[in-house]
VMD Tcl script that draws the C-alpha trace (Angstrom):
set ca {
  {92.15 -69.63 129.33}
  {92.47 -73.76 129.46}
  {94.99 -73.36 126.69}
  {97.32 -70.72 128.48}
  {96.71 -72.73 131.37}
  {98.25 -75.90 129.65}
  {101.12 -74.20 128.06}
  {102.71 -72.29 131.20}
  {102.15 -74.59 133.91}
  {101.86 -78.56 132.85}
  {105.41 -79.47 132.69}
  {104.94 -82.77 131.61}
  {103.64 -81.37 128.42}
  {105.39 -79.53 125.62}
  {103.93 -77.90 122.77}
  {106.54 -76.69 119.91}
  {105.78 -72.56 118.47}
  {104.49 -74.31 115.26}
  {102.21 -76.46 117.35}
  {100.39 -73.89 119.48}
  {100.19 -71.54 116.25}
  {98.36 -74.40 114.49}
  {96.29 -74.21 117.65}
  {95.31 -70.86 117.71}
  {94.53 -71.04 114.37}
  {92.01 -73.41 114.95}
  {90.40 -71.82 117.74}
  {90.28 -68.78 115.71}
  {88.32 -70.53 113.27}
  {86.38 -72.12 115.50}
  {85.07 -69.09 116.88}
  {84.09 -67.73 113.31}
  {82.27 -70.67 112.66}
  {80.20 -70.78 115.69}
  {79.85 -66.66 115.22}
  {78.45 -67.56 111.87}
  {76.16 -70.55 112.88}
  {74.75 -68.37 115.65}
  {74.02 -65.26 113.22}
  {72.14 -67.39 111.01}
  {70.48 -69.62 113.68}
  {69.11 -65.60 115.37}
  {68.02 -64.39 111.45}
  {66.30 -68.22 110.76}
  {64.69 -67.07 114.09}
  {63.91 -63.74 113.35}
  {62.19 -64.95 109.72}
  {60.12 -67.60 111.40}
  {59.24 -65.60 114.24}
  {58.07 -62.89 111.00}
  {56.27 -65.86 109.47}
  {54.47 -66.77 112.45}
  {53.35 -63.71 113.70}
  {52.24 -62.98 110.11}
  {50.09 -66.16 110.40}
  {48.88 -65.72 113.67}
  {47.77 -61.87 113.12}
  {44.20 -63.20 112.82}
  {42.86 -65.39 115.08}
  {41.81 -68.66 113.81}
  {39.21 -70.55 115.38}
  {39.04 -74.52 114.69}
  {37.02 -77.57 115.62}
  {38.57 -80.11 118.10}
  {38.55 -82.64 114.75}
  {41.03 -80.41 113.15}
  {42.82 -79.01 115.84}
  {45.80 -80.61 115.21}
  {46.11 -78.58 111.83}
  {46.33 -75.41 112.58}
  {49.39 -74.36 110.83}
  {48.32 -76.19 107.67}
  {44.97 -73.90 108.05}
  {47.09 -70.71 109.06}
  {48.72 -71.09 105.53}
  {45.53 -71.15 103.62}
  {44.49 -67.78 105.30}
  {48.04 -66.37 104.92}
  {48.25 -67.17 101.50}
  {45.21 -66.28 100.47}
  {45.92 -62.75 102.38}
  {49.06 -62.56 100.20}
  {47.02 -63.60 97.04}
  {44.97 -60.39 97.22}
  {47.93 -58.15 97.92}
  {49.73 -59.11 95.33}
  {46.81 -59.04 92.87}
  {45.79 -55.00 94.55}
  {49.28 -54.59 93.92}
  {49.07 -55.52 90.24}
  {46.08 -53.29 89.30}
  {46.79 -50.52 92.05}
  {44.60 -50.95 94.82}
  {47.07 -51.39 97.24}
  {45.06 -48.87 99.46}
  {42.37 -50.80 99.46}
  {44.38 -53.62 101.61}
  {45.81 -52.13 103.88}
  {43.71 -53.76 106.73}
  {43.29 -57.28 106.52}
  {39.25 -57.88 105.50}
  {38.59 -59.76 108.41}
  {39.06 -59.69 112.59}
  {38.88 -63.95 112.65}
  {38.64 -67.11 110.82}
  {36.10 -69.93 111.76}
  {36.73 -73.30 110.20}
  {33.73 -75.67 110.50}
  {33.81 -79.46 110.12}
  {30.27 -79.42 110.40}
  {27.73 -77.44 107.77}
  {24.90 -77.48 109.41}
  {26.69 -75.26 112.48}
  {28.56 -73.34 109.65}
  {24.82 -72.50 107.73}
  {23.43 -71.45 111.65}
  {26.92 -69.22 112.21}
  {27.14 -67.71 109.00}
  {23.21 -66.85 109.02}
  {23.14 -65.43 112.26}
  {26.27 -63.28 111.32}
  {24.41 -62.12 108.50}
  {21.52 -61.09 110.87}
  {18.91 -63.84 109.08}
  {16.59 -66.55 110.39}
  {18.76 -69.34 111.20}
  {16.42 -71.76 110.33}
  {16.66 -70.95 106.58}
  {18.51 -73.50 104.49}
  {21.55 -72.68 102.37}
  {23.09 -74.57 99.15}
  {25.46 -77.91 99.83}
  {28.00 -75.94 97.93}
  {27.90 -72.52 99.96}
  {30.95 -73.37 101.65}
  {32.73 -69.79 102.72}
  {31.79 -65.98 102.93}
  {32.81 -62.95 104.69}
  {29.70 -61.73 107.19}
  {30.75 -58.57 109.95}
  {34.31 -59.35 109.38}
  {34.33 -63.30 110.06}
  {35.36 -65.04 107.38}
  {33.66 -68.51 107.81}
  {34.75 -71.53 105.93}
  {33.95 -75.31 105.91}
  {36.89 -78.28 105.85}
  {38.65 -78.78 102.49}
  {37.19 -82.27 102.62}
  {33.89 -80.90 103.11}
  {34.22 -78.42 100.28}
  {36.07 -81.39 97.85}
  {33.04 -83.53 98.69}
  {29.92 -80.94 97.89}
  {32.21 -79.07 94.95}
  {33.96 -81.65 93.09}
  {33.97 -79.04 89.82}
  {36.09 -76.79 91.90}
  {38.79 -79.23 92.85}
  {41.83 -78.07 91.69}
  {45.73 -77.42 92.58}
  {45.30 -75.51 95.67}
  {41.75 -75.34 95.20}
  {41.00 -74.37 99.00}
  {43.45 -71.71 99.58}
  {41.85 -70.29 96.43}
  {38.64 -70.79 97.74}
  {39.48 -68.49 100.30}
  {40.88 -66.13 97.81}
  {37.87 -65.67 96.11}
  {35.67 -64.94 99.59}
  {39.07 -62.10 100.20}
  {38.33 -61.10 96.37}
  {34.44 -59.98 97.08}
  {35.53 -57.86 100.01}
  {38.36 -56.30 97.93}
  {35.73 -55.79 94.72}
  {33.02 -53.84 97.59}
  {35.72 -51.63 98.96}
  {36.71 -50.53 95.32}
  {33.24 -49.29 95.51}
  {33.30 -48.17 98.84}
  {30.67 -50.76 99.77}
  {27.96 -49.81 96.79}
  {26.92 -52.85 96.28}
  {25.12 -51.62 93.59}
  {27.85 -51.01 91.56}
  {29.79 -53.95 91.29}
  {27.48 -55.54 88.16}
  {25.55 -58.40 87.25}
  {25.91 -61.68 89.29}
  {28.18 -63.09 86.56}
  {30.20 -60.22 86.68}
  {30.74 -60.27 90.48}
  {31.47 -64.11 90.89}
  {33.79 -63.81 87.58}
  {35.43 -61.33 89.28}
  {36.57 -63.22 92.39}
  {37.36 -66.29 90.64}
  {39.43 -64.46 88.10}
  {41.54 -62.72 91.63}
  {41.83 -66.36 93.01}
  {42.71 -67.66 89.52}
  {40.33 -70.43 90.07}
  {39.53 -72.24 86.87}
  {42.63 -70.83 84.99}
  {43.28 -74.50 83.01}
  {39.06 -74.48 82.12}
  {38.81 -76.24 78.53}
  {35.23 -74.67 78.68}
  {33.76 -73.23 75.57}
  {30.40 -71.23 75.52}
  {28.53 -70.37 72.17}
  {27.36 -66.57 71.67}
  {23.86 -67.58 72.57}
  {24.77 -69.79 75.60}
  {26.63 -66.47 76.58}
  {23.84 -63.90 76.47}
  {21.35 -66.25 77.88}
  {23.75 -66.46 81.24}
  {24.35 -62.94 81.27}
  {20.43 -62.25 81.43}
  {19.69 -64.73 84.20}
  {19.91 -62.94 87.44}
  {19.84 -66.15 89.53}
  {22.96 -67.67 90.58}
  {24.67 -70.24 87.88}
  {27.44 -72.00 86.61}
  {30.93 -70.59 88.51}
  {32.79 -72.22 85.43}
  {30.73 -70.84 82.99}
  {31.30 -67.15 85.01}
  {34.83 -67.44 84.94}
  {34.84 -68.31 80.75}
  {32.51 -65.27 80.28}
  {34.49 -63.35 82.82}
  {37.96 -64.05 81.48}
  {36.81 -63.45 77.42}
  {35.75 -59.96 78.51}
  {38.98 -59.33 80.23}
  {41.02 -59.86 76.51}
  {38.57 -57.42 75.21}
  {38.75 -54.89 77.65}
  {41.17 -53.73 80.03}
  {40.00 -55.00 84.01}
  {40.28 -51.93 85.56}
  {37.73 -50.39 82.76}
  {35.71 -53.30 83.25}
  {35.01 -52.63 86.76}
  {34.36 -48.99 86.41}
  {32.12 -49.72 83.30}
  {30.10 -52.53 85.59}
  {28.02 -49.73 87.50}
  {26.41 -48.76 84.33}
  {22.69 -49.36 84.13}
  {23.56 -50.95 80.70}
  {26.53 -52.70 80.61}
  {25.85 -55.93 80.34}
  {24.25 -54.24 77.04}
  {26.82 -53.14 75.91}
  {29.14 -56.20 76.73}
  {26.55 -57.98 74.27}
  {27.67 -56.11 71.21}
  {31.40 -57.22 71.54}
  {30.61 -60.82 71.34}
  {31.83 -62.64 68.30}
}
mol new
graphics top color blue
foreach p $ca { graphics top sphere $p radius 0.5 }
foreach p [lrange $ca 0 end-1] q [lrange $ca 1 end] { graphics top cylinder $p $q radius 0.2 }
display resetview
């Protein structure tokens, strides 16, 4: 409208055909441009506002200490959500994700309120003392998890590249191994067998240069106590090139499997 404006009524001013065509031209692609800009600024928009709401699905609960990282926390939890779905995905247990595990996420920067929260979840004496290392778990659908520098501090051995978001993998990875079952706990195997399980979802310990003899083997297998989460994942992981995962887990309910697991060793 300024430019029609310009042309028909300031006299003092003359603009030649080839001038005002130029112009036009220009205003034409002008117009595209912005067009474009603003359809890519509304789908950048549209993806973060996807992301976000994706992040923020479960409500995360944090400390005042580490307040001020809450989206670096809400991409642990998101990733680790994706971790297990794209694992289920793998092996076809989709169905078995279709609900996020959980209803909220605590963070803790403090373990003796995260032993008192996570025992009084689980409906136990809070007075009882847990390990250093317990540093997450899944109790009435609250996953509960201490500070990566926390966990880095207690856990050295577990330190790895992205060592917490796998860490919460692996808490995502028991709840995903019960509802296989259909919560028989029962069923799931030997404590080896359970923890190897996990760890081999959250691919923790992948890059492990850890070798175990035959005996050393069987003698872990037997204990019923927890162990060694390194030595799990090696036991865990020369099963799995023996025997296809999804047989594994059916095959873990037996009475006798870790029996029969025996007789394959070399």
């Amino acid at each position: 409208m300024y430019i029609e404006t310009v042309w028909k009524d300031n006299s003092n001013y003359y603009l030649s055909s080839s001038d005002k065509a130029r112009i036009m031209k220009c205003i034409i692609i002008l117009v595209a441009i912005i067009a474009v800009s603003c359809n890519h600024q509304n789908t950048d928009n549209s993806k973060l506002m996807i992301q976000r709401s994706d992040l923020i699905s479960i409500p995360l609960i944090l400390p005042g200490s580490l307040e001020n990282r809450k989206l670096e926390f809400q991409g642990y939890v998101n990733s680790a959500r994706n971790n297990i779905t794209t694992f289920s995905k793998q092996y076809g247990w989709e169905e078995f994700t279709q609900q996020d595990f959980m209803d909220s996420v605590i963070i803790f920067d403090d373990k003796i309120i995260f032993n008192k929260t996570v025992l009084k979840l689980a409906g136990e004496d809070t007075a009882m003392k847990l390990p250093d290392t317990y540093c997450a778990t899944i109790e009435k659908r609250t996953l509960v998890a201490v500070s990566p520098e926390f966990y880095a501090n207690v856990y050295p051995e577990g330190i790895e590249e992205r060592s917490y978001e796998k860490l919460l993998t692996h808490e995502m990875a028991h709840r995903l191994h019960v509802e296989i079952f259909m919560g028989i706990v029962e069923a799931m195997g030997p404590m080896w067998f359970y923890e190897g399980f996990a760890m081999y979802v959250a691919n923790q310990f992948a890059e492990s240069q850890s070798i175990l003899s035959k005996e050393e083997m069987i003698t872990i297998m037997k204990e019923p106590d927890r162990g060694s989460y390194v030595k799990y994942n090696y036991i865990f992981r020369y099963f799995v090139k023996k025997v296809p995962l999804k047989e594994l887990i059916i095959r873990a309910k037996n009475k006798n499997f870790n029996e029969e697991l025996m007789l394959m060793l070399n």
